[in-house]
C-alpha positions in Angstrom: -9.2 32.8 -7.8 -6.4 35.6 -8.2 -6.9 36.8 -12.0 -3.7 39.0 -11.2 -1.3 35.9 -12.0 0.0 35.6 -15.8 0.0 32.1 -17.6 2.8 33.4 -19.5 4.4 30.2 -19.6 4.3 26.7 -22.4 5.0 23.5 -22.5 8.4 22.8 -24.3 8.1 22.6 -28.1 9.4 19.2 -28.5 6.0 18.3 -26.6 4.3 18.6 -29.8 6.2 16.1 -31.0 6.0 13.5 -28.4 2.6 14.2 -28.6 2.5 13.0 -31.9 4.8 9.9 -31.0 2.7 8.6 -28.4 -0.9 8.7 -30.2 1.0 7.7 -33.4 0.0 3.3 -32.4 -4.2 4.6 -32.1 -3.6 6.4 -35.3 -2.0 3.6 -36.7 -5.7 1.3 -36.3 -7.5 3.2 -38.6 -5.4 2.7 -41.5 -6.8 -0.7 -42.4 -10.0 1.3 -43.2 -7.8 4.0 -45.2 -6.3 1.5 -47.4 -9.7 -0.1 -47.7 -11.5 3.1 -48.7 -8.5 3.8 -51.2 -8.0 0.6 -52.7 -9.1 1.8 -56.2 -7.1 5.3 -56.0 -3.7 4.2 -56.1 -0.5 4.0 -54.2 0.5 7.6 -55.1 -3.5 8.9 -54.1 -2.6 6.9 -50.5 0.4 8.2 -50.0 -0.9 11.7 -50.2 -3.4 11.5 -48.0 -1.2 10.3 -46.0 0.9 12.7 -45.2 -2.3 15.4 -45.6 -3.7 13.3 -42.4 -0.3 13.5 -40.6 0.3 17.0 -41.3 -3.1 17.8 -40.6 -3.2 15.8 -36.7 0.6 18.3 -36.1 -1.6 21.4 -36.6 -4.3 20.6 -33.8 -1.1 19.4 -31.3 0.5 22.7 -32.7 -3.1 24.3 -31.9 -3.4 22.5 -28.9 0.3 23.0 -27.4 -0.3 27.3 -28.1 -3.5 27.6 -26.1 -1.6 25.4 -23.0 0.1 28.4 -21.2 1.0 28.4 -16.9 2.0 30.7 -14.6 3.1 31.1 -10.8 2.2 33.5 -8.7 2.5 34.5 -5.0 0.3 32.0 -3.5 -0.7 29.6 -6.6 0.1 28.2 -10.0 -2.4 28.6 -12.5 -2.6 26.5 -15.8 -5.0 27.8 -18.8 -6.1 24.9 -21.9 -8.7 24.7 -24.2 -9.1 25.7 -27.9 -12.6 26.6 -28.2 -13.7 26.5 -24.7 -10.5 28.1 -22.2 -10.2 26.8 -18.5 -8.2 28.4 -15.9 -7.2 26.3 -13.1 -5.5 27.6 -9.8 -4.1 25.5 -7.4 -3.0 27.3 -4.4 -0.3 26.5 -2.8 -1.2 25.5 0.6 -3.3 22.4 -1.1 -0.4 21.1 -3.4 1.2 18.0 -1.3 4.2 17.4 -3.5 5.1 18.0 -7.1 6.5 15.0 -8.7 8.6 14.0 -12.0 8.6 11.8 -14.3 10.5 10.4 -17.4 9.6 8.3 -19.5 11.8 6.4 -22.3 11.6 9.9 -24.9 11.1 12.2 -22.4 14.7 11.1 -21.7 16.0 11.0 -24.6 14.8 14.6 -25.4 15.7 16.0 -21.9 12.2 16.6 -21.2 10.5 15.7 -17.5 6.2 15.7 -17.0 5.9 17.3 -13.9 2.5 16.0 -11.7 1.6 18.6 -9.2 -0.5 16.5 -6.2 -3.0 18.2 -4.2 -4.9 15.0 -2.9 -7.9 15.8 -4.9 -9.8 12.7 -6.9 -9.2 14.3 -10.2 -6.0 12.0 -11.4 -4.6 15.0 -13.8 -5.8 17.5 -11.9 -1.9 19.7 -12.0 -0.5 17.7 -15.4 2.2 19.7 -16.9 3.1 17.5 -19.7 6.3 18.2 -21.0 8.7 20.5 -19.8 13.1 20.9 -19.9 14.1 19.1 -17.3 15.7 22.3 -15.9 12.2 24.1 -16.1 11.1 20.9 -13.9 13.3 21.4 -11.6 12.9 25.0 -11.4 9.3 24.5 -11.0 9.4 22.4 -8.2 11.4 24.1 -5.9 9.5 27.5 -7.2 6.2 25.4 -5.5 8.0 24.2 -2.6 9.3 27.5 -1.2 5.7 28.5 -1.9 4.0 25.7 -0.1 6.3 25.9 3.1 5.8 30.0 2.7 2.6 30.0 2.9 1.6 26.8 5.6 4.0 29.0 8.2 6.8 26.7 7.5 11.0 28.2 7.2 11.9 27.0 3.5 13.6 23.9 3.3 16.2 23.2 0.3 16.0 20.6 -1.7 17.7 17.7 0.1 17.3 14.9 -2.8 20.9 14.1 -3.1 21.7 14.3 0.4 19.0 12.9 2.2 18.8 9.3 4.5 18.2 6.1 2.1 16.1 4.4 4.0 16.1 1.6 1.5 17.4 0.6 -2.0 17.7 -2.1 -4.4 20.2 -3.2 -6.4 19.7 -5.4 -9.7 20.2 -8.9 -7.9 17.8 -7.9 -5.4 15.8 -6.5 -8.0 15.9 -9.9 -10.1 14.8 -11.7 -7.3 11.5 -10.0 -6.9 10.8 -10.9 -10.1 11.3 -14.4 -9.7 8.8 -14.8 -6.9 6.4 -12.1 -9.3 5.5 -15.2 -11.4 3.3 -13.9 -14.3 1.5 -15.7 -17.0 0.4 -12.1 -18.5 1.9 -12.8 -22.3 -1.0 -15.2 -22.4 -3.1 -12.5 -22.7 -0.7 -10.7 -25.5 -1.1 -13.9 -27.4 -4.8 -14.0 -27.5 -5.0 -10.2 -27.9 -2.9 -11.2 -31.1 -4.8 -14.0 -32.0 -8.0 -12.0 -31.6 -6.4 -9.1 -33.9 -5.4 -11.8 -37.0 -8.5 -14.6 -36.4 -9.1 -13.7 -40.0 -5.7 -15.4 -41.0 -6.3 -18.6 -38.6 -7.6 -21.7 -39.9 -10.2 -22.0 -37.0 -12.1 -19.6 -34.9 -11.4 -18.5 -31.5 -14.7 -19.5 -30.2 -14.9 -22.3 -31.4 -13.1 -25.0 -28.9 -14.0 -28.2 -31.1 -11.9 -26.6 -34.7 -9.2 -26.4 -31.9 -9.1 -29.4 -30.8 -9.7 -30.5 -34.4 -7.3 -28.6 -35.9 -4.5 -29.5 -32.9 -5.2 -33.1 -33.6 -4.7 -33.3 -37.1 -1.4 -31.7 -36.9 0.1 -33.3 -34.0 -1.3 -36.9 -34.3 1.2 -39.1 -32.7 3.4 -36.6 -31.7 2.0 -35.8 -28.5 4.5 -38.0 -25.9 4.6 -37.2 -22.3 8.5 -35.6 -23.0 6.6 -32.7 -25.5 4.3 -32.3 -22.7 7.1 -31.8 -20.3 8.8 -29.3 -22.6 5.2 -27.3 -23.4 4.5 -26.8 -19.6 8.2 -26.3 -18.6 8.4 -23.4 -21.7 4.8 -21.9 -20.6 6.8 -21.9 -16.9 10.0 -20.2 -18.3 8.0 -17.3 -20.5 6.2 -16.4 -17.0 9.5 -16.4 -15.2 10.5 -14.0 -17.6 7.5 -12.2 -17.7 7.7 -11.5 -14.3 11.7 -10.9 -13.9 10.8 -8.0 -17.1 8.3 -6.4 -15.7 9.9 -6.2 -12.1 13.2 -4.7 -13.6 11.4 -2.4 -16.0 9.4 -1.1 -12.7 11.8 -1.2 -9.7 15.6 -1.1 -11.4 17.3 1.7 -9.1 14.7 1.6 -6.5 15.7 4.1 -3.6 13.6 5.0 -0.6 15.1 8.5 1.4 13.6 10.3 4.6 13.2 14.1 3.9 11.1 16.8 6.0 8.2 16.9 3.6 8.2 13.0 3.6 9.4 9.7 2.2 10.9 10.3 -1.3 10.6 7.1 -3.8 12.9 6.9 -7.2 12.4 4.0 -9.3 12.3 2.8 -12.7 14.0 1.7 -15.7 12.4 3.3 -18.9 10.1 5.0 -17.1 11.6 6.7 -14.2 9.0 8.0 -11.7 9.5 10.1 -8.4 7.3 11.1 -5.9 7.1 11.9 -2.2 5.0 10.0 0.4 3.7 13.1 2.9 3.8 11.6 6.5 0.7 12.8 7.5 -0.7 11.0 4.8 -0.1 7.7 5.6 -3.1 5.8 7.1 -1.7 2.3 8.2 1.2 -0.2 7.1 0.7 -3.4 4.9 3.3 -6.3 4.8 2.1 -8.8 2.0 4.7 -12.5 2.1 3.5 -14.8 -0.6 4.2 -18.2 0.6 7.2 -18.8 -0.9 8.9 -15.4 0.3 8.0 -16.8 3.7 10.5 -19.3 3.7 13.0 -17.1 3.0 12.3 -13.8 6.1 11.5 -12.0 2.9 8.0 -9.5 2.1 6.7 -6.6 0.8 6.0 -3.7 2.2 2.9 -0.6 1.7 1.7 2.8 3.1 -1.9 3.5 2.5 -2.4 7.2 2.1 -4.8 9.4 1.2 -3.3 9.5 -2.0 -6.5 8.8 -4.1 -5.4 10.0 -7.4 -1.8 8.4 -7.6 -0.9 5.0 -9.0 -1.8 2.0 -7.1 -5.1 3.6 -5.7 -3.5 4.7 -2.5 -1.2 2.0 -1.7 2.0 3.0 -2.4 4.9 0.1 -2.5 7.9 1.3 0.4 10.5 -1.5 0.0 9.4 -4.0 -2.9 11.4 -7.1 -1.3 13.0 -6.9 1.8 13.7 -8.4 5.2 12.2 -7.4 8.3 15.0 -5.5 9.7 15.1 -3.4 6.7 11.4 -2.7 7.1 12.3 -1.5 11.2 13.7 1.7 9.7 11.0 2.3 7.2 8.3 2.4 10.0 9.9 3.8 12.2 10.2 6.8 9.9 6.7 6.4 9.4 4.9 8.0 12.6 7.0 5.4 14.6 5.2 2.2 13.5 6.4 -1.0 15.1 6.6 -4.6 13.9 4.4 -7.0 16.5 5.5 -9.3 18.6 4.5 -13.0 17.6 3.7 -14.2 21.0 1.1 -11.7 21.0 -1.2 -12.3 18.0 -4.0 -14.3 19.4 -6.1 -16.3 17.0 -9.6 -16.2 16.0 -12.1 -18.2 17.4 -11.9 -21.8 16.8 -15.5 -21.7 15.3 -14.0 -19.9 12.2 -12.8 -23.3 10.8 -16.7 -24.6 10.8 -17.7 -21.4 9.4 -15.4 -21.7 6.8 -16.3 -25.2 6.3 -19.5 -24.1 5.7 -19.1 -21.2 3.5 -16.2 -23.2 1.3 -17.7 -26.7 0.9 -21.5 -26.1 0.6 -21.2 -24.5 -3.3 -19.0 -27.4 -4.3 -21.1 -30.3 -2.7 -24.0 -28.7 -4.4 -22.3 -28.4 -7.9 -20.8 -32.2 -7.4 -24.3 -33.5 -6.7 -26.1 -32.0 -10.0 -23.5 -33.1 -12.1 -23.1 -36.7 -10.9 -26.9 -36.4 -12.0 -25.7 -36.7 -15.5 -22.1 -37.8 -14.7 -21.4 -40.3 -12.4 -18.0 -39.6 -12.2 -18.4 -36.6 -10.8 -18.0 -37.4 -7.8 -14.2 -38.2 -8.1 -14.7 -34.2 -6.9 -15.1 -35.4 -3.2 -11.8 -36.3 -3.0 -11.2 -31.9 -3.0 -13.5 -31.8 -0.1 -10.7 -32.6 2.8 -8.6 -30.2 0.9 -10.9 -27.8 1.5 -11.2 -29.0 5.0 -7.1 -28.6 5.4 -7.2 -25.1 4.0 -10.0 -23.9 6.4 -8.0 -25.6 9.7 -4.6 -24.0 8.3 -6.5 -20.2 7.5 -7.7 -20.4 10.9 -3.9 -20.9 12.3 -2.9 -17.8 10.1 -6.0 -15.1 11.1 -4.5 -13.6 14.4 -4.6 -10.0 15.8 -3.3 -8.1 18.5 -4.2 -4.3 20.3 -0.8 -3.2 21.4 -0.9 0.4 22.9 -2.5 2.8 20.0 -1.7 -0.1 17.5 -4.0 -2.7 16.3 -2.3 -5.3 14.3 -4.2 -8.1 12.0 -2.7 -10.7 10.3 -4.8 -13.1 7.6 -3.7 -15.3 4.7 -1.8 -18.5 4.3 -0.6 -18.4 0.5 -1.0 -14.7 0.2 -0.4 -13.6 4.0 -0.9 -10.3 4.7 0.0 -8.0 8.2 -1.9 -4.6 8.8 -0.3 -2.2 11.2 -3.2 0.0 12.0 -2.6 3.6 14.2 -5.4 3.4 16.1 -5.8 7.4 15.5 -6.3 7.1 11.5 -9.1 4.6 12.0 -12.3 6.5 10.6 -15.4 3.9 11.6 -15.6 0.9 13.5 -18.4 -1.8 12.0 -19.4 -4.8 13.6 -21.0 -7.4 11.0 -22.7 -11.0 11.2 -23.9 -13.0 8.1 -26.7 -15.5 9.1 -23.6 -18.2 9.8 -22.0 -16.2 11.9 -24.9 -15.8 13.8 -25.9 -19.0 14.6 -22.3 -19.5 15.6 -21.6 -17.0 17.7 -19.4 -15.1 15.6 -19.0 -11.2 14.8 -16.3 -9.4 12.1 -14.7 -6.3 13.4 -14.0 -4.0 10.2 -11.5 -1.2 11.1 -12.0 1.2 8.5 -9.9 4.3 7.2 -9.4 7.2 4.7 -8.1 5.1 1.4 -9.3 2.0 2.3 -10.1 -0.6 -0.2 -13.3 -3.2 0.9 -11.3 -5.6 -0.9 -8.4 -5.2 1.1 -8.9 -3.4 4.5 -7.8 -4.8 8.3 -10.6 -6.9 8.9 -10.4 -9.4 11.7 -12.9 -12.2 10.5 -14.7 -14.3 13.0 -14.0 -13.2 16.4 -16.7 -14.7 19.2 -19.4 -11.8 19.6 -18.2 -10.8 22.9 -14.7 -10.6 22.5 -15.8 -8.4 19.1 -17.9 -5.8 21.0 -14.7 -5.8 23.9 -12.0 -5.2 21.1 -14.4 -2.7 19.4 -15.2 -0.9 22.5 -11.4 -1.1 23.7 -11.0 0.7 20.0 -13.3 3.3 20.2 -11.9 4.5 23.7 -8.7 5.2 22.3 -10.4 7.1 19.6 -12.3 9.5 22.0 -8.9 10.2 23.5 -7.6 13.7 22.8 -4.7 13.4 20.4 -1.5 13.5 22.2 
């Protein structure tokens, strides 16, 4: 660490403000216990302490906000905090990947930017400068830049924001329609948050499922008709709708996608207006994810996987939130020159995969059915979901294909919730060949492909391949891996 380089630098002083504002709701919870402890003292007394509590929580930001210094030097920033116990933190500049900005609903109003330096490291806030003039944002960022590009060898590049390649963008309609097919039923939980917060004003418990029912009853006898029921289920439909269409605008409004030499840039939002760059380099594979309903229309979405651990979204980063396939053909193409596949070359699984699902799918329900028909007989009205379950196996089966095209292995799985991988053979990190008991008796092997940023719960697996044509793909794979990068 260079101790030659100065933190002579703060945070603006409106950030002790907006400091303030934004732990103002926590600091709001504990005045039920204020007014509580008080209750005997007075409205004067309360008022009082009042504002000796609020003037007291401006003295530590103030506190706070004066011991926060930064400073750039040759080859790093360094940021200083603490009150009693000081840090110094240096982040050279070869290991910063971008420097983003963001603006949130006051940080605009009071011309202020939080600037997020990302080095690629696990700690989230690791370079958090939080908050600056916009024009000290700026200036900080290309300060970095030309630091970054100095010292990896590179010529300094300008800033070519407002001139580079869109690659993508969204206006509102488009924007609007991703909401609609982003059906939400999240108020629900707002409303139970809310009843949970006032259950002491309700005239049943939350718990409790019979005072509901009781309670319901006695103030809706003979109104329930199947029109109210229509209206109930059509309104709960409608608040989702709009649930979804608010917090698709609120996220995406302005979305633009541009191609610049340190990487993909993204600008989006509509109160909160983030920007970051995707570094090339760091992108590990392509995801297209077409919900069932975005199917019939050629429409999906489409993510990069980087390396990105500590941004929002855990790595997956969201290219072009809605769009048809020949707007994605750019997108990849920028992206180490990935390449849509060509249907007639996604093979399917083997055919055993629908037995195996069979299995795996209907064996919990039959043995749930059976011990309840024990007491209730009419329990087993729930074999009629059986040849459902059946159907959904047969028509996963159709959906689960895969392909190896040149250095590109492409999987495809999901029927309501399909989803493509387009994996660079090269940024594959393991190769993992697994059977579960099932499997084995059947014949049947799963090929993981795993790499940097992956998520188990959402990584190109190909599920159910016959044994041998899993150890030829896998071995087919990890030739291609021993070959020297071209």
């Amino acid at each position: 660490m260079n101790e030659a380089t100065v933190a002579d630098r703060r945070l603006h002083p409106l950030s002790i403000g907006l400091r303030y504002l934004k732990n103002l709701p926590s600091t709001l919870l504990g005045l039920p216990a204020l007014v509580t402890f008080l209750n005997d003292q007075g409205i004067e007394y309360f008022f009082v302490m009042v504002m000796v509590f609020g003037v007291a929580v401006l003295l530590i930001n103030w506190i706070v906000w004066s011991r926060f210094q930064y400073g750039v030097g040759a080859h790093e920033i360094v940021i200083e905090s603490g009150v009693i116990s000081r840090n110094r933190r240096s982040i050279p500049f070869e290991r910063i990947q971008d420097v983003d900005i963001e603006r949130g609903p006051l940080e605009r109003l009071l011309g202020l930017a939080k600037v997020r330096i990302e080095t690629g490291g696990a700690g989230g806030d690791e370079g958090l400068l939080d908050s600056l003039s916009l024009a000290e944002a700026d200036r900080l960022r290309a300060a970095l830049r030309a630091g970054r590009a100095r010292d990896q060898g590179a010529p300094g590049q300008p800033d070519e924001t407002a001139t580079a390649p869109v690659l993508f963008a969204m206006a509102v309609p488009r924007v609007l329609l991703s909401g609609l097919f982003n059906f939400s039923l999240l108020y629900l939980a707002g409303v139970f948050a809310l009843l949970q917060t006032f259950e002491q004003f309700l005239p049943f418990r939350l718990e409790d499922w019979g005072q509901w029912i009781g309670f319901a009853e006695d103030r809706l006898d003979g109104r329930f008709t199947p029109a109210t029921i229509a209206a109930v289920l059509l309104l709960a439909l409608l608040l989702g709708v709009v649930t979804g269409v608010a917090r698709t605008l609120a996220r995406d409004y302005g979305f633009r996608l541009a191609e610049e030499p340190a990487g993909l840039r993204r600008d989006r939002g509509l109160f909160t207006r983030t920007e970051i760059v995707i570094p090339k380099r760091r992108i590990q594979l392509a995801l297209i994810r077409r919900g069932a309903m975005k199917r019939l229309f050629g429409l999906g979405e489409l993510l990069f996987q980087t390396l990105s651990a500590d941004r929002e979204g855990g790595g997956k980063q969201s290219v072009a939130p809605l769009a048809y396939e020949a707007e994605m053909l750019p997108i990849l193409d920028a992206a180490n020159r990935m390449r849509l596949p060509d249907k007639a070359v996604l093979l399917q699984v083997s055919r055993s995969h629908v037995l195996k699902a069979i299995a795996s799918h209907t064996l919990v329900p039959l043995l749930v059915i059976a011990a309840a028909a024990v007491m209730f007989p009419a329990a087993v009205l729930g074999l009629a979901l059986v040849p459902l379950l059946i159907l959904a196996a047969i028509v996963e089966r159709r959906a689960h294909r895969f392909a190896l095209v040149d250095d590109t292995l492409y999987v495809q799985r999901g029927w309501w919730d399909q989803k493509l991988w387009i994996v660079p053979i090269r940024q594959a990190h393991t190769l993992t060949l697994l059977r579960s008991p099932i499997q084995r008796l059947l014949g049947l092997s799963t090929l993981l492909v795993d790499t940097a940023g992956a998520s188990s719960l959402s990584d190109p697996r190909i599920v159910d391949l016959s044994s041998e044509t899993a150890t030829r793909l896998a071995d087919a794979l990890a030739e291609k891996l021993r070959r020297p990068a071209a």
